[in-house]
C-alpha positions as CSV (number, residue, x, y, z in Angstrom):
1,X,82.7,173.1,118.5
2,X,84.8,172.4,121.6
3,X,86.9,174.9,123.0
4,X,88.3,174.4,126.2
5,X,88.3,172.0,129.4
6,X,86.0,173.0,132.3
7,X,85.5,170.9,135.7
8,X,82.3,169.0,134.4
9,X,84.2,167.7,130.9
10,X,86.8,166.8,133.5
11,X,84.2,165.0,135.6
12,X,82.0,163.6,132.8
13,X,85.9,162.3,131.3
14,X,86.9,160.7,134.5
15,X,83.8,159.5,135.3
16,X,83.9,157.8,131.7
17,X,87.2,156.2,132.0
18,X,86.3,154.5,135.5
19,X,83.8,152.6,133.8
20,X,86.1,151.6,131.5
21,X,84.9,154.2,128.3
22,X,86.8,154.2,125.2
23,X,88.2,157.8,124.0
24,X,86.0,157.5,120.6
25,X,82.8,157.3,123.2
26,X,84.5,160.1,125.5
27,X,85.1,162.5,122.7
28,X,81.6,161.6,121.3
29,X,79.8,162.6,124.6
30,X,82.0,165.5,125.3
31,X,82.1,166.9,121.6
32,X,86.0,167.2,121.1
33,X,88.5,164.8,119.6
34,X,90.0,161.7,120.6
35,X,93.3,163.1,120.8
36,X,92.0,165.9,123.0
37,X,91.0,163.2,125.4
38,X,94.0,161.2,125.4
39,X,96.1,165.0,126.3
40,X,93.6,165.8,128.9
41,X,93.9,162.0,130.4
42,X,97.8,162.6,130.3
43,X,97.5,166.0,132.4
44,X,94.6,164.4,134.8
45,X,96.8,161.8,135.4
46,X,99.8,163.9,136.4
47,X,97.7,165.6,138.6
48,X,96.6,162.5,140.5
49,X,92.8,162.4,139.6
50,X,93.4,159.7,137.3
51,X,95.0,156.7,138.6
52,X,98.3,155.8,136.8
53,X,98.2,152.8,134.0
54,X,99.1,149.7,135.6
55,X,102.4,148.3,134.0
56,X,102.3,145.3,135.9
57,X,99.4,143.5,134.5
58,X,99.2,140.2,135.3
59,X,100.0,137.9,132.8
60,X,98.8,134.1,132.8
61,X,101.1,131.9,132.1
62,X,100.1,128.1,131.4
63,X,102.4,125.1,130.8
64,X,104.8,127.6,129.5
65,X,103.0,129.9,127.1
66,X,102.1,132.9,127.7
67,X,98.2,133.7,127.6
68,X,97.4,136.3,124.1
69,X,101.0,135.6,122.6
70,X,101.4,134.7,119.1
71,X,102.5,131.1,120.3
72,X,99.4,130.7,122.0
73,X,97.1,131.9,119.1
74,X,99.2,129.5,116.9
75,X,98.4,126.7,119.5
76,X,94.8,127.4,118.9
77,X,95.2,127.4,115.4
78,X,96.3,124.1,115.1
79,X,93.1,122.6,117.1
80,X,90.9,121.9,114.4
81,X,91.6,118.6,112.1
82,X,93.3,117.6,110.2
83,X,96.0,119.7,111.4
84,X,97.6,123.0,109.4
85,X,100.5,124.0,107.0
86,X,103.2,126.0,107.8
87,X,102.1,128.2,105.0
88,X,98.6,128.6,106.2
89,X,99.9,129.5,109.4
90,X,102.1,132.1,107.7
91,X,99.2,133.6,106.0
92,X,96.8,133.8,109.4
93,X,99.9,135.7,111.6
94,X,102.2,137.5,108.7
95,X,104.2,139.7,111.6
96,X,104.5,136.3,113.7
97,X,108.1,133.9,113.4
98,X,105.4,131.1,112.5
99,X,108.5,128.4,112.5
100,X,109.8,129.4,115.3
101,X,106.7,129.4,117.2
102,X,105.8,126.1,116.0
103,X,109.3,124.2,116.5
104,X,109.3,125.7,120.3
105,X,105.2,124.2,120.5
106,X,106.8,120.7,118.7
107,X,109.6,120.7,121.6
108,X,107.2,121.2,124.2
109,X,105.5,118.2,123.1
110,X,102.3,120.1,122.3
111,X,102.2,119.5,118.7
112,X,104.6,117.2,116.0
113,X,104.8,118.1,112.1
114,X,104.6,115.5,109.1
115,X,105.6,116.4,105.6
116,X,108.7,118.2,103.9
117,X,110.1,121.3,104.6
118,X,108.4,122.4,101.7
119,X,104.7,121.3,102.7
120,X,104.9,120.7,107.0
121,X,101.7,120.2,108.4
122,X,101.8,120.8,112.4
123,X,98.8,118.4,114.2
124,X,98.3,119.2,118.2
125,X,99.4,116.0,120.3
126,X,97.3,114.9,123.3
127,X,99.1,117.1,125.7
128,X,98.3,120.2,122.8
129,X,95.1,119.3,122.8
130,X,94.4,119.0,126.4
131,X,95.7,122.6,126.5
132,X,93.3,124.5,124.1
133,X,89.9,122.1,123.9
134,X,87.2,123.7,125.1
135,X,87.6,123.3,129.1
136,X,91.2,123.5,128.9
137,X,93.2,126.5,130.1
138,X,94.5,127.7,127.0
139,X,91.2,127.6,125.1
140,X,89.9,130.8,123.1
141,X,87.1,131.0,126.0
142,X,89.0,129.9,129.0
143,X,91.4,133.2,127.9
144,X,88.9,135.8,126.4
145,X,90.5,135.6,123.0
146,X,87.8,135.7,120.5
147,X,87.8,133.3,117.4
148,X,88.1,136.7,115.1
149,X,91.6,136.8,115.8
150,X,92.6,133.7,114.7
């Protein structure tokens, strides 16, 4: 069992999160809990042998949408034909404003619905689909978003 922090748990934990190591794989190698490494990352960092989290994180932006966004993963739900309903949409991103999303991609001139308001079905335009085909900027590749999320 794991009892306390000593220099070469500190070493082996910054060593770890320099390459990038996620706490589950920290706390596995050191033998203590995840939350033990999150509190020991908090006090290494206030004591300057961690570097600080980076809150400015650059963000790609691409003909107005904002890489990882629900807006973009909507985009590249609409890529495959025929097209998809509103409701399907609903059902992929439940937390998401799916119509707002949608109307702001229709304005843009990135997609265009057809049906009711009871059964819309959005289809991507040639602009859209410019956007999110495979070379495009916006594709699931291009922007390291994996086709699990969708």
């Amino acid at each position: 069992m794991f009892k306390r922090w000593t220099a070469e748990n500190d070493a082996r934990l910054i060593a770890m999160s320099n390459n990038d190591a996620i706490d589950e794989d920290i706390a596995a190698a050191i033998g203590c809990s995840t939350g033990a490494v999150k509190n020991r990352r908090f006090v290494l960092r206030k004591a300057g042998l961690l570097p600080k989290k980076s809150t400015n994180a650059e963000v790609q932006v691409v003909a107005g949408i904002r890489v990882g966004t629900p807006e973009h993963k909507i985009l590249l739900a609409m890529r495959p034909a025929p097209g998809i309903e509103l409701t399907a949409l609903r059902e992929r991103y439940p937390t998401a404003d799916v119509s707002r999303f949608s109307t702001q991609l229709v304005q843009r001139g990135l997609a265009f619905a057809r049906g009711s308001k009871t059964s819309l079905t959005y289809f991507l335009t040639a602009a859209g689909q410019a956007l999110v085909s495979p070379s495009g900027p916006l594709s699931a590749r291009n922007t390291l978003i994996t086709y699990c999320e969708l």
